[in-house]
Jmol script that loads the backbone (N, CA, C; Angstrom):
load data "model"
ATOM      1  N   UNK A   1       0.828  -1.177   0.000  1.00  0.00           N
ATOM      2  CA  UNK A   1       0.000   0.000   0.000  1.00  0.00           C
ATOM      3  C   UNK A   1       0.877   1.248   0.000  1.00  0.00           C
ATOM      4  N   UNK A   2       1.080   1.793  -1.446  1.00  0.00           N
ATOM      5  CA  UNK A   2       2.086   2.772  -1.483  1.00  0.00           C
ATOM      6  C   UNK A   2       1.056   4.258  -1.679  1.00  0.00           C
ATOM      7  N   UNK A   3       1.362   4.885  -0.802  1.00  0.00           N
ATOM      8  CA  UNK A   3       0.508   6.101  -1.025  1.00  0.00           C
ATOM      9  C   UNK A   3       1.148   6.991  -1.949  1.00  0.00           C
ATOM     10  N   UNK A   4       0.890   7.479  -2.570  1.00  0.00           N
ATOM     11  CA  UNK A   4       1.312   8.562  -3.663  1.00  0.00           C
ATOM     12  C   UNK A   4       1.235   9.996  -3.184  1.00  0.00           C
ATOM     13  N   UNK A   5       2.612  11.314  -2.794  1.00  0.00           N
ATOM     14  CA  UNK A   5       2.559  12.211  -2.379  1.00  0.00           C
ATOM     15  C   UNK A   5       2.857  13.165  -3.773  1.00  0.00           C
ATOM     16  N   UNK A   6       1.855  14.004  -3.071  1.00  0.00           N
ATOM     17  CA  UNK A   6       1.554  14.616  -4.028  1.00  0.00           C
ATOM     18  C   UNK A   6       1.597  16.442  -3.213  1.00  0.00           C
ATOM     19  N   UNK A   7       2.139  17.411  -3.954  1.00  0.00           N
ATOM     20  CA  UNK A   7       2.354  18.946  -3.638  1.00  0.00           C
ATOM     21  C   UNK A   7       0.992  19.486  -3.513  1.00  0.00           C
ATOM     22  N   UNK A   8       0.875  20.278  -2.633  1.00  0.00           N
ATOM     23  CA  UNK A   8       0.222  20.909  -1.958  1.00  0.00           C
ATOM     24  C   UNK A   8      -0.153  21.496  -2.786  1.00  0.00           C
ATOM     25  N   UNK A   9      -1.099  22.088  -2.948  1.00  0.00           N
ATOM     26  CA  UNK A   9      -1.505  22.992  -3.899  1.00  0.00           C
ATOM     27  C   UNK A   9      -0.866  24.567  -3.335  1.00  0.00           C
ATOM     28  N   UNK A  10      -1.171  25.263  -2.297  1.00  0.00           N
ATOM     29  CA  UNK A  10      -0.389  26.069  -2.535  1.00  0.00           C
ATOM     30  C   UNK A  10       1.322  25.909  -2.625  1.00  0.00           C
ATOM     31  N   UNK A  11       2.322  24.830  -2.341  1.00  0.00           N
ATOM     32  CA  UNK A  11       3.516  24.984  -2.697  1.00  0.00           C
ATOM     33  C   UNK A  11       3.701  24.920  -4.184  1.00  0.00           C
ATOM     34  N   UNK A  12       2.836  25.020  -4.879  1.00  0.00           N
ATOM     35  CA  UNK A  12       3.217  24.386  -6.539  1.00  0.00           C
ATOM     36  C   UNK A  12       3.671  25.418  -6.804  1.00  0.00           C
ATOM     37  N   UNK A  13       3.439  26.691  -6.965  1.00  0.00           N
ATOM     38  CA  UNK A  13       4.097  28.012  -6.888  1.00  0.00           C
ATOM     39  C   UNK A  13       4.949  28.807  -6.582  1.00  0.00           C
ATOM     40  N   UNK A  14       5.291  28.104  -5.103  1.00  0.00           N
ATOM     41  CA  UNK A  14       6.142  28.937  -3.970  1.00  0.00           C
ATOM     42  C   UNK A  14       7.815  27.833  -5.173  1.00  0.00           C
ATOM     43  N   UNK A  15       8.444  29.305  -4.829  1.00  0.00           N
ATOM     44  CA  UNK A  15       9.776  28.979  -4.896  1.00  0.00           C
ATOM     45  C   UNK A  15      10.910  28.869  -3.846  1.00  0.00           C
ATOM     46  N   UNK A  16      11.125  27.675  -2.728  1.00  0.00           N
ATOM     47  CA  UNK A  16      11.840  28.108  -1.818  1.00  0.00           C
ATOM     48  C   UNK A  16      13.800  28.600  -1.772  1.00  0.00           C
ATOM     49  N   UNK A  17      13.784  28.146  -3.237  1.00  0.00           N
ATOM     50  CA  UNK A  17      15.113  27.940  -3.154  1.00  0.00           C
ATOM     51  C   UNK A  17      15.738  30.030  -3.202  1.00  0.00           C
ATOM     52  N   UNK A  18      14.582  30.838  -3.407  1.00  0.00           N
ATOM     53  CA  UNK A  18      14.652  31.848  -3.635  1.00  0.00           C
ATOM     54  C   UNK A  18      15.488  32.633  -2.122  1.00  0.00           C
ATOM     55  N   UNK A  19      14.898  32.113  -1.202  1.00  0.00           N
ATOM     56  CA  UNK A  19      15.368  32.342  -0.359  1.00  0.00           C
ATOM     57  C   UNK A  19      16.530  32.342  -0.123  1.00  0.00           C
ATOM     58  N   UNK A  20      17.660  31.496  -0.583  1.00  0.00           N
ATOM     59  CA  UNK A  20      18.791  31.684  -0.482  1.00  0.00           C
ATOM     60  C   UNK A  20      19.704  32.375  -1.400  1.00  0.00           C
ATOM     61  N   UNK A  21      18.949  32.927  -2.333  1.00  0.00           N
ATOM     62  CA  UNK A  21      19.502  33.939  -3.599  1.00  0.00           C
ATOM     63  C   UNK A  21      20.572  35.009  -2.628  1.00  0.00           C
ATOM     64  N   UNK A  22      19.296  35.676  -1.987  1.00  0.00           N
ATOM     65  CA  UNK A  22      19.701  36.810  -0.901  1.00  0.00           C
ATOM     66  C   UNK A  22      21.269  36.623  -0.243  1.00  0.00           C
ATOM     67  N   UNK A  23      21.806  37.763  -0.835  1.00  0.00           N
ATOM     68  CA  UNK A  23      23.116  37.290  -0.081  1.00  0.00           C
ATOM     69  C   UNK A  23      23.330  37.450   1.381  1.00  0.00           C
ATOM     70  N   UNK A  24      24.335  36.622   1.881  1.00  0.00           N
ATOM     71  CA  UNK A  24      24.007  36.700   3.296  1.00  0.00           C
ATOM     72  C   UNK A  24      25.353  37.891   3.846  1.00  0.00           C
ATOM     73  N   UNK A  25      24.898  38.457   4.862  1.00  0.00           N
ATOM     74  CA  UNK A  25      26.061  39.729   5.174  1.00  0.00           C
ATOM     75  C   UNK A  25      27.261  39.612   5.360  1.00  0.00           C
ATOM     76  N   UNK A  26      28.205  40.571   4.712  1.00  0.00           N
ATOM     77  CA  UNK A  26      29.861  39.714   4.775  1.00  0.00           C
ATOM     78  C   UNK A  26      30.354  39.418   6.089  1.00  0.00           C
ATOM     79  N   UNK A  27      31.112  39.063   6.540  1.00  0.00           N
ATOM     80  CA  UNK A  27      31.805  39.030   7.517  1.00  0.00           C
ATOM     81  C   UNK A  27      32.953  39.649   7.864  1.00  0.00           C
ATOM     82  N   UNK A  28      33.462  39.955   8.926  1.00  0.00           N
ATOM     83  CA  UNK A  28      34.446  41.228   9.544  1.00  0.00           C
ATOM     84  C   UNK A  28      35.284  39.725   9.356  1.00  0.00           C
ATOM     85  N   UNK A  29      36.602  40.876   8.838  1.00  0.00           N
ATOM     86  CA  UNK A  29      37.886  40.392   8.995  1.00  0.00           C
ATOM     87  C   UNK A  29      38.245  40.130  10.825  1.00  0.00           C
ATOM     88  N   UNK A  30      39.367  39.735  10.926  1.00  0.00           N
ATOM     89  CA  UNK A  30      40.288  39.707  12.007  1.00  0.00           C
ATOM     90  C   UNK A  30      40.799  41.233  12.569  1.00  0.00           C
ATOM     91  N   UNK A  31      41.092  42.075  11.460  1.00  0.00           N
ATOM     92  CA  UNK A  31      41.604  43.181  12.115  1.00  0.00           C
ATOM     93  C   UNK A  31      40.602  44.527  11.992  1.00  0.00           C
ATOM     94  N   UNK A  32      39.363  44.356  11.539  1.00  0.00           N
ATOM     95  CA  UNK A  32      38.285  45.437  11.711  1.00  0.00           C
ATOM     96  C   UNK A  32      37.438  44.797  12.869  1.00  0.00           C
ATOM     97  N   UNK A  33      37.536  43.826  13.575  1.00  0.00           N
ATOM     98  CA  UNK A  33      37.271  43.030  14.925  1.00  0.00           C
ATOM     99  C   UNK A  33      38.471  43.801  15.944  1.00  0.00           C
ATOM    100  N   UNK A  34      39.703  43.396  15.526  1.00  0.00           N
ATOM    101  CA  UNK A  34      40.539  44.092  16.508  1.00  0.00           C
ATOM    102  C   UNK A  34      40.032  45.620  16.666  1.00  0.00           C
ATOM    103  N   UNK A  35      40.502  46.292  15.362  1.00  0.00           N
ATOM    104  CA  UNK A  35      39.975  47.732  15.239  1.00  0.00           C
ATOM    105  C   UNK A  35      38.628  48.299  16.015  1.00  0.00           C
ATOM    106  N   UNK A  36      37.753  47.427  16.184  1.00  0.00           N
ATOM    107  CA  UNK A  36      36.440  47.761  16.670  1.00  0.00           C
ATOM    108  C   UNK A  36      36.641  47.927  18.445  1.00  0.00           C
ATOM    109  N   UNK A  37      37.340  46.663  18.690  1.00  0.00           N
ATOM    110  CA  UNK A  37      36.983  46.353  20.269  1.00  0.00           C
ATOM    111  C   UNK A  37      38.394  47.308  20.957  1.00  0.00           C
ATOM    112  N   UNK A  38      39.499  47.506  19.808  1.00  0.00           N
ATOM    113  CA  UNK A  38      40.251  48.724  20.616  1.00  0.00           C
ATOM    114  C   UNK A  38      40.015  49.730  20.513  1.00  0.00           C
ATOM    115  N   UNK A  39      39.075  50.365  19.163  1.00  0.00           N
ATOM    116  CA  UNK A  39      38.224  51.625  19.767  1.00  0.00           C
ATOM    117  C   UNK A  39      37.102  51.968  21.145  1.00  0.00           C
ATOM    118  N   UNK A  40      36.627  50.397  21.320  1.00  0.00           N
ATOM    119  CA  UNK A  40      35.713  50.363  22.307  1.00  0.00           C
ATOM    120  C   UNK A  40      36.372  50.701  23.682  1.00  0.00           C
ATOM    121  N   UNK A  41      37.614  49.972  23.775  1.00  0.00           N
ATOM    122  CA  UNK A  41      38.267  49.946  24.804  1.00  0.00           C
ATOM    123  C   UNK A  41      38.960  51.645  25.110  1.00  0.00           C
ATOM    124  N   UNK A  42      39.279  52.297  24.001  1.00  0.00           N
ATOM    125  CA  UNK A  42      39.887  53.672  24.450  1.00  0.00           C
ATOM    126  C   UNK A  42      38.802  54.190  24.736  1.00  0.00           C
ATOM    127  N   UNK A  43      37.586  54.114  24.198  1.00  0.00           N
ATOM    128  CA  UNK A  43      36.256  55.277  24.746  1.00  0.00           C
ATOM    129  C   UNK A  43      35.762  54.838  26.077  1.00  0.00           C
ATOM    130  N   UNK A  44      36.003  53.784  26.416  1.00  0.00           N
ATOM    131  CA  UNK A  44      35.680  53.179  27.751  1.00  0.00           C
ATOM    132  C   UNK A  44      36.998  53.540  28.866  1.00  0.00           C
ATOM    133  N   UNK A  45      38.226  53.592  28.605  1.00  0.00           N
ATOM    134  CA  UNK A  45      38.875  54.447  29.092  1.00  0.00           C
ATOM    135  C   UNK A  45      39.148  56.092  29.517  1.00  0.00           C
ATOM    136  N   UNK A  46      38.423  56.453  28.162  1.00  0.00           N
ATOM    137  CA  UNK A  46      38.521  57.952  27.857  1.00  0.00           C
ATOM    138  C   UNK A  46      37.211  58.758  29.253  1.00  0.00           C
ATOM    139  N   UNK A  47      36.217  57.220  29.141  1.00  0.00           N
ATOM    140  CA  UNK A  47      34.986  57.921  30.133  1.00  0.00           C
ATOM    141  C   UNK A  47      35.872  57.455  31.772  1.00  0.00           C
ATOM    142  N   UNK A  48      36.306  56.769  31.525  1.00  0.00           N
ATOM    143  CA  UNK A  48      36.816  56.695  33.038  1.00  0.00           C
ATOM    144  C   UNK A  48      37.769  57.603  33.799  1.00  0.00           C
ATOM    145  N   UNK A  49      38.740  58.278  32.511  1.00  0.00           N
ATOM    146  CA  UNK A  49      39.324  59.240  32.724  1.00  0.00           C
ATOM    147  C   UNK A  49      38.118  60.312  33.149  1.00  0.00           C
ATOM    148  N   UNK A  50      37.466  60.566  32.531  1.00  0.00           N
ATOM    149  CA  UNK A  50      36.936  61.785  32.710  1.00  0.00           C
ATOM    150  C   UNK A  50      36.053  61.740  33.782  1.00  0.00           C
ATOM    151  N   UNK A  51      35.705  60.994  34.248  1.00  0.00           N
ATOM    152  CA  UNK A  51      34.936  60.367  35.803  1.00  0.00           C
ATOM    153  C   UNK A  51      35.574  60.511  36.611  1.00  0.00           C
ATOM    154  N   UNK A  52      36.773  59.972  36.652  1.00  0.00           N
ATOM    155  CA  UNK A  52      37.872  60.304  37.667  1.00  0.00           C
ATOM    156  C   UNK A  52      38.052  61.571  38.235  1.00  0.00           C
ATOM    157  N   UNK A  53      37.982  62.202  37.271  1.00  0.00           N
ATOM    158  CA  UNK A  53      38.825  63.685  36.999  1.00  0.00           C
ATOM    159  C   UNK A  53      37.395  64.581  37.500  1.00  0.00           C
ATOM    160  N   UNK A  54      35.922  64.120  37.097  1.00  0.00           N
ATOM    161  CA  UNK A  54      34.616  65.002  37.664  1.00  0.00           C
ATOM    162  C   UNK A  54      34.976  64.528  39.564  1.00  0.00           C
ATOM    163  N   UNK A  55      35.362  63.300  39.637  1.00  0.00           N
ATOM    164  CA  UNK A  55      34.837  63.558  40.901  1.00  0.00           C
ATOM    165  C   UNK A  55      36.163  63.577  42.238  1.00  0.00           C
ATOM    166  N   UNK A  56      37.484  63.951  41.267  1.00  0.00           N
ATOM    167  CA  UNK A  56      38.374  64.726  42.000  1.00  0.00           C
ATOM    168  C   UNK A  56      38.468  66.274  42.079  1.00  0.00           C
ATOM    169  N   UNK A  57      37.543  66.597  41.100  1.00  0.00           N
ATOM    170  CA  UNK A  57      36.882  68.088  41.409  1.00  0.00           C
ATOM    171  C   UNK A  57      36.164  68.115  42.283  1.00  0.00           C
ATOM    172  N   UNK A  58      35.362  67.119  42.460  1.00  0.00           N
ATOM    173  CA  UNK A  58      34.249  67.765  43.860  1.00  0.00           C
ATOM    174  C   UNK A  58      34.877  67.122  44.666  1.00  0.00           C
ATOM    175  N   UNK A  59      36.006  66.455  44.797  1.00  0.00           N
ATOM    176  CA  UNK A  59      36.728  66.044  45.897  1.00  0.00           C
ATOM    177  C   UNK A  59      37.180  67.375  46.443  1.00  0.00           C
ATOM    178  N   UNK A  60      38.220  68.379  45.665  1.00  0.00           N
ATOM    179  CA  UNK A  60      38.708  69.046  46.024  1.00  0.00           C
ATOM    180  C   UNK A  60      37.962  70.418  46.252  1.00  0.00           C
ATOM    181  N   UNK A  61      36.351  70.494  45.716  1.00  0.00           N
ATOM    182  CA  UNK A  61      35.912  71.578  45.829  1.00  0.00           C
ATOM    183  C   UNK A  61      35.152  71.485  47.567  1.00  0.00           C
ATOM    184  N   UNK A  62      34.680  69.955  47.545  1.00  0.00           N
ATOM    185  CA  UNK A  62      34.687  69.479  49.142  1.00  0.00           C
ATOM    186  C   UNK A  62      35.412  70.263  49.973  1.00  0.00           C
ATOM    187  N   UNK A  63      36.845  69.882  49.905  1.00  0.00           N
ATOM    188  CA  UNK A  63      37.814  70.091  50.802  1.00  0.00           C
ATOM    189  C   UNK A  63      37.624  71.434  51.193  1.00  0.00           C
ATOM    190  N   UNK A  64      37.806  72.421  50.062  1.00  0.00           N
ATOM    191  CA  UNK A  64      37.627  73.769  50.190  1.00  0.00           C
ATOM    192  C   UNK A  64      36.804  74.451  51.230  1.00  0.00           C
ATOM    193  N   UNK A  65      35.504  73.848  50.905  1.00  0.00           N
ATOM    194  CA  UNK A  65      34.449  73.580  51.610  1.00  0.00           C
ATOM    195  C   UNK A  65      34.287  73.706  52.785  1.00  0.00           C
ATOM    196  N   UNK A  66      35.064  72.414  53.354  1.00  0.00           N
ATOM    197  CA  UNK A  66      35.191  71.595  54.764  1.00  0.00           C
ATOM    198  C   UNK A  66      36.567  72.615  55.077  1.00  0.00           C
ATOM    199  N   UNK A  67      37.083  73.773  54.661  1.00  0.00           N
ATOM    200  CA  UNK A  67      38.477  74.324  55.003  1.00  0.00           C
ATOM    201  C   UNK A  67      37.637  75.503  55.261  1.00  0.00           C
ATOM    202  N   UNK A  68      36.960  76.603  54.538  1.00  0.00           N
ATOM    203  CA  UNK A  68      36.527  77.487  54.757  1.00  0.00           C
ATOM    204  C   UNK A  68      35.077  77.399  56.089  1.00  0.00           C
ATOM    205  N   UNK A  69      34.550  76.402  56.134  1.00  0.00           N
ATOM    206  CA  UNK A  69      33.867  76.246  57.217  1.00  0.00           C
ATOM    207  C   UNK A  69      34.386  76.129  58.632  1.00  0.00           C
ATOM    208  N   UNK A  70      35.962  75.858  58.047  1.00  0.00           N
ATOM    209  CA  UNK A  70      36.837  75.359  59.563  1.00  0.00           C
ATOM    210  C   UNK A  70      36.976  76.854  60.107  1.00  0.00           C
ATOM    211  N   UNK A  71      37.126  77.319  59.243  1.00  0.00           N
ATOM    212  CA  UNK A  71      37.990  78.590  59.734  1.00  0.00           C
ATOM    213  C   UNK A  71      37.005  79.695  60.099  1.00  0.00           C
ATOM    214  N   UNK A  72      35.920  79.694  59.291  1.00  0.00           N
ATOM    215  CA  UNK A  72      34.792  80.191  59.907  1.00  0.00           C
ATOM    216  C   UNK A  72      34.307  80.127  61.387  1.00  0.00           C
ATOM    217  N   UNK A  73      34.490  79.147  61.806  1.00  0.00           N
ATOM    218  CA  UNK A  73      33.901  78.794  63.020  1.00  0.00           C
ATOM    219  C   UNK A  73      35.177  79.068  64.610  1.00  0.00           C
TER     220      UNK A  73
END
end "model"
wireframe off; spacefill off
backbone 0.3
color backbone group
């Protein structure tokens, strides 16, 4: 009892192989990978610098602070 398969009526139309026409997106070299993650790494430095540096200002504008109140009193 061999059953006979037979296409769907709507696949008789559909083209699937179309789908892979589409090219698929290139891929990053080795050194626009490097290039990427050591730009990442200096801007992630660059903010830490500058974090540092905001809150050794209000470190020192503190101090000032805590100096002119001393002397006040």
């Amino acid at each position: 009892m061999s059953t006979r398969h037979v296409t769907h009526t709507k696949n008789a139309t559909q083209h699937p192989g179309l789908v892979d026409v589409v090219p698929k997106k290139k891929r990053r070299t080795a050194a626009e990978v490097a290039a990427e993650r050591q730009a990442k790494l200096d801007a992630k430095e660059e903010k830490e610098c500058a974090k540092g540096a905001g809150i050794k200002c209000v470190a020192e504008y503190e101090k000032k602070q805590a100096e002119k109140d001393a002397s006040t009193d």
